[in-house]
C-alpha positions as CSV (number, residue, x, y, z in Angstrom):
1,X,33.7,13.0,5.9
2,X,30.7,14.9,5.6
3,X,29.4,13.9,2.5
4,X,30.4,10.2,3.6
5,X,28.3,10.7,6.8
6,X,25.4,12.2,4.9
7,X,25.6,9.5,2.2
8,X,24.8,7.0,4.8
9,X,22.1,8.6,6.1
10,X,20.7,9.1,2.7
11,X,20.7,5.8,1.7
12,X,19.2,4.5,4.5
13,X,16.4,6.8,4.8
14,X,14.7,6.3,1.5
15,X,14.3,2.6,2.7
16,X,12.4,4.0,5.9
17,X,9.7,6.5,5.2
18,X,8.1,8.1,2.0
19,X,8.1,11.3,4.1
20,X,11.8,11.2,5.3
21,X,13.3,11.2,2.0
22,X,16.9,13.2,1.9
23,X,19.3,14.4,-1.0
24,X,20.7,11.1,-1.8
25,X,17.6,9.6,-2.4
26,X,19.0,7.8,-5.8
27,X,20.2,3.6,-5.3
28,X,17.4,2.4,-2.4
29,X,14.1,4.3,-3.6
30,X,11.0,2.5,-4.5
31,X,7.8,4.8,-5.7
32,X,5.0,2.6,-4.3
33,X,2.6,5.9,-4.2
34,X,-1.0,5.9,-5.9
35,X,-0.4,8.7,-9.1
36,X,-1.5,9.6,-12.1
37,X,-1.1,7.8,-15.0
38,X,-1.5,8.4,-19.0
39,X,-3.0,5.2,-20.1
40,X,-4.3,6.4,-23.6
41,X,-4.0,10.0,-25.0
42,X,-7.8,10.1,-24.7
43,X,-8.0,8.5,-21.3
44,X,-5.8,9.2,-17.2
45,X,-6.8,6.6,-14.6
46,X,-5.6,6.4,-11.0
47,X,-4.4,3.6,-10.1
48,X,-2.4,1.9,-6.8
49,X,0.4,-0.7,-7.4
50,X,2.4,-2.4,-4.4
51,X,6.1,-3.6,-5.5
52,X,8.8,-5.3,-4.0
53,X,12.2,-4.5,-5.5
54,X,14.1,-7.7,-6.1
55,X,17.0,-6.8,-7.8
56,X,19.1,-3.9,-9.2
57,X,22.4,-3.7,-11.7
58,X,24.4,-1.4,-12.1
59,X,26.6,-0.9,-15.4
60,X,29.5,1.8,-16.0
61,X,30.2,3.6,-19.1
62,X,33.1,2.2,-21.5
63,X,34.6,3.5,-24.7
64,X,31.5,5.5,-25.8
65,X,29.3,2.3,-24.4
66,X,27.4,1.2,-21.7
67,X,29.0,-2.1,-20.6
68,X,27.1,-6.0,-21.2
69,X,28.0,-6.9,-17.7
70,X,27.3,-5.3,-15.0
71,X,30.0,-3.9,-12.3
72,X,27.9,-4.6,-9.1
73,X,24.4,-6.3,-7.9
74,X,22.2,-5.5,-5.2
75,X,19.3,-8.3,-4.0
76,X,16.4,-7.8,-1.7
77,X,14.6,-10.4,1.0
78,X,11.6,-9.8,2.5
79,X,9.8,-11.6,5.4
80,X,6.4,-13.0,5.4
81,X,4.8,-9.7,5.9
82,X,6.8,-8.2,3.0
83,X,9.1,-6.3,5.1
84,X,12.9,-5.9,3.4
85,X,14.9,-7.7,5.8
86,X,18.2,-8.0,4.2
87,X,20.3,-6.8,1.0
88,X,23.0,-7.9,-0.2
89,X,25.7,-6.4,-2.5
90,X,28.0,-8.0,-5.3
91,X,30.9,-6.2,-7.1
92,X,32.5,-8.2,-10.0
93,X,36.2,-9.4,-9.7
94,X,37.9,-8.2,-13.1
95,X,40.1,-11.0,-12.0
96,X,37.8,-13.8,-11.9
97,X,35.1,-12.6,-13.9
98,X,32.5,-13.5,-10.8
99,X,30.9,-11.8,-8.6
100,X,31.7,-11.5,-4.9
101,X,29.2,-10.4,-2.2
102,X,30.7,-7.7,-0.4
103,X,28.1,-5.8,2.0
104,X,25.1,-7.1,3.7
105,X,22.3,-4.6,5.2
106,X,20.0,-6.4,8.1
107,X,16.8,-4.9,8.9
108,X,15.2,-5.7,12.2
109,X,11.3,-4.2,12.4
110,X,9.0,-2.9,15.0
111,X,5.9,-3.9,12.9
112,X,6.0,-2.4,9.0
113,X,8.9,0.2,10.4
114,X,12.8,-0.2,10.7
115,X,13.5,-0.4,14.0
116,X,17.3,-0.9,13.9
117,X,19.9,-1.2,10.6
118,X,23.3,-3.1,10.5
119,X,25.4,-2.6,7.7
120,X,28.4,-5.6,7.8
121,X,31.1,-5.0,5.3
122,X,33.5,-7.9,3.9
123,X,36.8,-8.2,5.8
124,X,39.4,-9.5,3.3
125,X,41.7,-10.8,5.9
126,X,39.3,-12.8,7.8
127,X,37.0,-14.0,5.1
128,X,34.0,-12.5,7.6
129,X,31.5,-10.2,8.0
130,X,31.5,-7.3,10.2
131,X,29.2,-4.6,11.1
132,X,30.4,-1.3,10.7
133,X,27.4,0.9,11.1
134,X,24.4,0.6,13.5
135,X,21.6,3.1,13.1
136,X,18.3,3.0,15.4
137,X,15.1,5.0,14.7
138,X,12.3,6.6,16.7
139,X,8.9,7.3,15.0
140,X,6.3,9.5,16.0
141,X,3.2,7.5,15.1
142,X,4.5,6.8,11.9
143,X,7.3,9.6,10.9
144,X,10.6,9.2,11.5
145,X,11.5,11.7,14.2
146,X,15.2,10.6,15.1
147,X,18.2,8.4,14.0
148,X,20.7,7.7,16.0
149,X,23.5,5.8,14.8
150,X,27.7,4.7,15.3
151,X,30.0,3.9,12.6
152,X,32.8,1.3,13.9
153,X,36.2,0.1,12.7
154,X,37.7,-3.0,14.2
155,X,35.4,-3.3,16.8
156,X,36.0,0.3,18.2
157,X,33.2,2.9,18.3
158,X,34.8,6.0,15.2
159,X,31.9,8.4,16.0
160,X,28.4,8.9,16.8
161,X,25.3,11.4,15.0
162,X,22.1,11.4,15.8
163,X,19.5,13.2,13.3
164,X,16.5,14.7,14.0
165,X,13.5,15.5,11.5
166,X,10.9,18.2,11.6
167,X,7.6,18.6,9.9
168,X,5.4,20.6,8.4
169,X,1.4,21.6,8.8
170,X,1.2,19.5,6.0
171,X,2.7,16.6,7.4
172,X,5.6,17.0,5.1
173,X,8.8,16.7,6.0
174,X,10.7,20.3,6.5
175,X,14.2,20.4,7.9
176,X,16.8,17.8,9.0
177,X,19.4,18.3,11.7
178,X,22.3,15.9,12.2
179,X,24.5,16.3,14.8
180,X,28.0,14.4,15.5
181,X,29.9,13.2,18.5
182,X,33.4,11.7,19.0
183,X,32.8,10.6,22.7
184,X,29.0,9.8,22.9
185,X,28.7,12.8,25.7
186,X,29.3,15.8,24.1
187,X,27.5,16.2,20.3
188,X,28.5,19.2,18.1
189,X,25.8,20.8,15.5
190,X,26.9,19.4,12.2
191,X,24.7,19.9,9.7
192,X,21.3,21.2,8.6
193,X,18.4,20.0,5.3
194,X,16.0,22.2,4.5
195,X,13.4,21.1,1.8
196,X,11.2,22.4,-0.7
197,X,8.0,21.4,-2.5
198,X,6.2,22.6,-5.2
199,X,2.3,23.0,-4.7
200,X,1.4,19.0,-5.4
201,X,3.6,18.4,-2.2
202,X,6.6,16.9,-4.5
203,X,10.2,17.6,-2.8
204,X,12.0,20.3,-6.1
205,X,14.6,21.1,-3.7
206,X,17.3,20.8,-0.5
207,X,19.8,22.8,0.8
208,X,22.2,21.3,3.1
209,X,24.4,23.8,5.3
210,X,27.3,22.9,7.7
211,X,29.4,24.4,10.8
212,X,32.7,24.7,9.5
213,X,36.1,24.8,11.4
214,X,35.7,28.5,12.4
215,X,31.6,27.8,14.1
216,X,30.0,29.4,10.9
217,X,27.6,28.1,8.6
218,X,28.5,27.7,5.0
219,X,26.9,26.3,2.3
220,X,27.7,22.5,1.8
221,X,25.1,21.1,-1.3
222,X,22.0,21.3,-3.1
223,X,19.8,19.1,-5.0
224,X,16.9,20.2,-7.1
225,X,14.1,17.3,-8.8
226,X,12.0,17.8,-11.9
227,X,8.9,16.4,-12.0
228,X,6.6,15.1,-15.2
229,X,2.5,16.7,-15.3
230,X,2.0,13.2,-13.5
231,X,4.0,13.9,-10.9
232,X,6.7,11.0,-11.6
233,X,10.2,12.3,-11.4
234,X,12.1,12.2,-14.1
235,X,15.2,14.0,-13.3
236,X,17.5,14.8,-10.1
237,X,20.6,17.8,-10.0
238,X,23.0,18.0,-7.3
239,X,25.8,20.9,-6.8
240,X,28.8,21.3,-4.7
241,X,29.8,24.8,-3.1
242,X,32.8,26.0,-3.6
243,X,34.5,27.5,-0.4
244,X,36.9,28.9,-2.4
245,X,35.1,30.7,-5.3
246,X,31.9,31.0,-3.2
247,X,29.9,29.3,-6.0
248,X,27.7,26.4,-6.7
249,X,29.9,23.9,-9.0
250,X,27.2,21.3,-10.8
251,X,28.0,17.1,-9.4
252,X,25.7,15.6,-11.4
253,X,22.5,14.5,-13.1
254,X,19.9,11.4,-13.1
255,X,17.8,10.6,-15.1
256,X,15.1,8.5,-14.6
257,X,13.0,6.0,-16.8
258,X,9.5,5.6,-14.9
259,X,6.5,2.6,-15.4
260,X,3.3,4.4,-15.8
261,X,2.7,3.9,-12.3
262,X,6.3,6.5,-11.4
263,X,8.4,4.0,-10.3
264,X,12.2,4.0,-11.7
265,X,12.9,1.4,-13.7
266,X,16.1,2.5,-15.4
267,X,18.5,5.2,-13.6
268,X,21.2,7.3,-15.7
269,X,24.2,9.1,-13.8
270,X,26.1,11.7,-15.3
271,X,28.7,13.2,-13.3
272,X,30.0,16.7,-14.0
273,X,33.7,16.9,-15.3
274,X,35.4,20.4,-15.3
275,X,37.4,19.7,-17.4
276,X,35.9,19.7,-20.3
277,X,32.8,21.5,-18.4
278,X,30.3,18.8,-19.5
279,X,28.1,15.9,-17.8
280,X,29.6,12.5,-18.5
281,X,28.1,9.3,-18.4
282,X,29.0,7.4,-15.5
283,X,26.5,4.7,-14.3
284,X,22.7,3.0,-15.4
285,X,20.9,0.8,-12.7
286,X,18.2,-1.0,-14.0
287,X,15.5,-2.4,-11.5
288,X,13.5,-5.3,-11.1
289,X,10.5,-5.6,-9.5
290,X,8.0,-8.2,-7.6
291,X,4.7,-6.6,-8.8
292,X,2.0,-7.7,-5.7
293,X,-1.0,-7.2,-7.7
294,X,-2.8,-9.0,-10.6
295,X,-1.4,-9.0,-14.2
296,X,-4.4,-6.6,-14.9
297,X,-2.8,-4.3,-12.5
298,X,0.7,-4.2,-12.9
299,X,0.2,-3.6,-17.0
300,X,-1.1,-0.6,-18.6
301,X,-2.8,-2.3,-21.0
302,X,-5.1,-5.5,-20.4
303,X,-2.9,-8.2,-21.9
304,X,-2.5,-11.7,-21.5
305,X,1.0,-13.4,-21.8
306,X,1.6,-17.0,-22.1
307,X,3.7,-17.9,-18.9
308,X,5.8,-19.9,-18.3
309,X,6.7,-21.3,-22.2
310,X,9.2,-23.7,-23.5
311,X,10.4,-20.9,-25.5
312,X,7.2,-19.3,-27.2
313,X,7.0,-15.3,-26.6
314,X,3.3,-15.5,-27.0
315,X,1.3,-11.9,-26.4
316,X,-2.6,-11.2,-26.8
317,X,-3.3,-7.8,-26.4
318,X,-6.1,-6.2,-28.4
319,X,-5.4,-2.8,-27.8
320,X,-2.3,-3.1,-29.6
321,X,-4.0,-1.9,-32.3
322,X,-4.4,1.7,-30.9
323,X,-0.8,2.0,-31.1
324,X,1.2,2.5,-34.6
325,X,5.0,1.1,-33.3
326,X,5.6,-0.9,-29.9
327,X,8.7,-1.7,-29.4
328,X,9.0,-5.2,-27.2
329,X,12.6,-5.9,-25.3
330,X,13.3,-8.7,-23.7
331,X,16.1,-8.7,-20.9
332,X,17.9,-11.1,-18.5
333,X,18.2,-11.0,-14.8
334,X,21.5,-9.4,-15.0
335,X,20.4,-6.8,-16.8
336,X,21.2,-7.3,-20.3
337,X,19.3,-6.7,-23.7
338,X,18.8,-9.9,-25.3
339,X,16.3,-9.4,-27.5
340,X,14.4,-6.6,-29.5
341,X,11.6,-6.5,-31.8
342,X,9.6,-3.8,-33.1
343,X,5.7,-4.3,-33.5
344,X,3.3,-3.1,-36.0
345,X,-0.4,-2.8,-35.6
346,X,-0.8,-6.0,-34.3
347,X,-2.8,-7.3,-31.3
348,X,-1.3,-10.7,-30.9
349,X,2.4,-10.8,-30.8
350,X,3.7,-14.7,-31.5
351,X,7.4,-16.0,-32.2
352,X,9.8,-18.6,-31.5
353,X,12.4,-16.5,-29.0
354,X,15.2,-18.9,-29.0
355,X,16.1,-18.1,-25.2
356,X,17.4,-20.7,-22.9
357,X,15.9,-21.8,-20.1
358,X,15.6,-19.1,-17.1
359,X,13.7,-16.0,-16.1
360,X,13.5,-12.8,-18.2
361,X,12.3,-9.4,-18.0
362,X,9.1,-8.8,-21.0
363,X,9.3,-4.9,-21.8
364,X,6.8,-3.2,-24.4
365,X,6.8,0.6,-25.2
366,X,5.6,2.8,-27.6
367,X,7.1,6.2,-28.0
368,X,9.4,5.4,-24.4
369,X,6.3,5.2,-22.4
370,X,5.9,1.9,-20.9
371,X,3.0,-0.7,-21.8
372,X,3.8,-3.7,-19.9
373,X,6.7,-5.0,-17.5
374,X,5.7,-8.8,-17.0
375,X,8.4,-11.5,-16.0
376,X,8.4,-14.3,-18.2
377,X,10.1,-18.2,-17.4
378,X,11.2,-20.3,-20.0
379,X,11.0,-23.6,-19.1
C-alpha cells in the first residue's frame, strides 16, 4: 500500500514544481531548465528552451526485442496559457488490436500552479468515468508546501494523506513528510523523504523511511541519479529494503536519452530479477514534444528543413560538414522507427522518403548526441 500511495504522489508532483520533485519522478517529467549544452567539441552555449510534452509511448520487451507497437499511450492538453489541463491514457486491447482510453487526469489551476488534480479511472461495468483520487495543493509563494488528497472507491472516501514539504537555505527542497488517515480526524505519521544534492544543486539521492506496525522507523527505499558534466541526467537507481535480511535489494534502473537541452526523449527500464541476479529489460517510453521557440532554437545546429513536403525529406544544414557520420531517423507518432539513413559529410540532405501522408518525428545524431528533433508533415 505504501509504495502504491507514494507512487501517486510521485507521479503527480513532477507535474507541479521543479523544486518538489520525489523518487518516482520517471513517466510525467519534463526538463524545461536553462543548462549547459555541448554544441561543438570546440564550443558550450547556454541556451533556454520552453516545451510542451504532447505525447509519450511506451513499448515492452519481447523475445529479445523491443516491440513495434506500443502497449500504452499517454496525451497532453494545454489551455491557452500553456497550462496541462488534462491527460489521457490508452492501453492496447490484445483482443482488438486498438487502443482504449482508460485514465483521464484533470488539472484545474490557480494561475501557472495546480490548484486541484482528479484522476477518473475507467469503470468496465458502467462504460463511465470515475474519479478515484482528489489531491489539492498549497504553495508558499511559489513552492509546494502541502498536498492533501483522498483516494475513493465506489463513491466512498478509502483514506486520506496529506504531505508536507520542507526546504532548504537554498531554496531546495529537503525533506518530505506524508501522513495518512482512515477517518479524516485522526492522521498517523506514515512516511518520511529526505534528499540529497550534489554541489550544482542536482537531486543524487532520497531515502524514504516508514512507521511500521510496531511505531518504529525502518527503512522503506532509495533512489540515487547520475548526472552528465552538463548536468542532464542520464541515469536513475532505485532499491528495496529488505525487512527480512536487513539489506538494500536493487528494483531497477533508467536510463535516459537527453536533447542537448537535458530533456528525456527516450526512457529505458530495467527491472532487477533475482533470479538470475541481473537487470532485465522491461519498458522504453519515447517522448514527443511541442518545442515553443523558433526552429533556430529548438536545433543544435542552424538548419533549415523543408516543411510540410509531399514526401521530399529535404535538409540544408551547412555545418554538417563538421561532422564525419550523422545518423538521420525518422519516426511515427506512435513511436515507431520507420526510416534510417546514415549521412556522410554532406551539408544538404535530399531524398524521396516514400512516407504516407501524416506527421513524423525528424531525428539526426552523430555519435548518440542529438542534432536536431524537428516534426515534419507530409502532405
Amino acid at each position: 500500500m505504501l509504495k502504491n500511495l507514494l507512487l501517486i504522489i510521485g507521479v503527480l508532483l513532477t507535474t507541479l514544481s521543479a523544486k518538489a520533485q520525489t523518487p518516482q519522478d520517471l513517466a510525467l517529467a519534463i526538463s524545461q531548465e536553462s543548462v549547459q549544452k555541448l554544441n561543438h567539441p570546440n564550443r558550450i552555449e547556454f541556451r533556454t528552451v520552453d516545451t510542451q510534452i504532447d505525447s509519450f509511448h511506451q513499448f515492452d520487451f519481447v523475445n529479445e526485442n523491443w516491440n513495434d507497437t506500443p502497449l500504452g499511450r499517454a496525451f497532453y492538453s494545454y489551455d491557452n496559457d500553456g497550462n496541462n489541463t488534462r491527460i489521457e491514457f490508452l492501453e492496447l486491447d490484445p483482443a482488438t488490436n486498438e487502443y482504449e482510453l482508460t485514465q483521464i487526469v484533470d488539472q484545474v489551476y490557480s494561475g501557472s500552479l495546480i490548484d486541484s488534480v482528479y484522476i477518473n479511472v475507467l469503470d468496465e461495468a458502467s462504460g463511465d468515468f470515475i474519479t478515484q483520487l482528489i489531491q489539492a495543493n498549497t504553495y508558499n509563494e511559489d513552492d509546494l508546501v502541502e498536498t492533501q488528497w483522498l483516494q475513493i472507491d465506489f463513491g466512498f472516501i478509502l483514506i486520506y494523506a496529506q504531505s508536507t514539504f520542507y526546504y532548504s537555505e537554498n531554496n531546495l527542497l529537503d525533506s518530505l513528510k506524508q501522513d495518512i488517515s482512515f477517518d479524516n480526524v485522526a492522521f498517523d505519521p506514515n512516511a518520511t523523504v529526505v534528499y540529497s544534492y550534489d554541489a550544482e544543486e542536482n537531486q543524487v539521492e532520497s531515502l524514504t523511511t516508514v512507521i511500521n506496525q510496531m511505531g518504529m522507523v525502518e527503512n522503506n527505499s532509495r533512489d540515487s541519479s547520475a548526472y552528465d558534466e552538463y548536468n542532464r541526467r542520464t541515469k536513475y537507481y532505485t532499491w528495496e529494503w529488505d525487512v527480512n535480511t536487513s539489506q538494500w535489494v536493487p528494483e531497477q534502473i533508467v536510463t535516459f536519452e537527453n536533447d542537448e537541452y537535458g530533456t528525456p526523449m527516450i526512457e529505458y527500464q530495467k527491472v532487477y530479477d533475482s533470479a538470475v541476479g541481473a537487470f532485465l529489460n522491461q519498458l522504453k517510453t519515447v517522448y514527443f514534444f511541442n518545442y515553443l521557440s523558433s526552429v533556430d532554437e529548438t536545433s543544435l545546429l542552424d538548419c533549415r528543413m523543408l516543411n510540410p513536403s509531399q514526401g521530399l525529406i529535404q535538409i540544408n544544414c551547412p555545418e554538417l560538414q563538421e561532422y564525419d557520420q550523422v545518423n538521420l531517423q525518422v519516426f511515427d507518432m506512435m513511436g515507431r522507427l520507420v526510416m534510417a539513413k546514415n549521412i556522410v559529410n554532406n551539408e544538404n540532405i535530399s531524398f524521396e522518403s516514400g512516407l504516407q501522408s501524416g506527421t513524423y518525428i525528424v531525428f539526426l545524431s552523430s555519435e548518440n548526441y542529438p542534432l536536431i528533433s524537428e516534426k515534419l508533415i507530409i502532405r
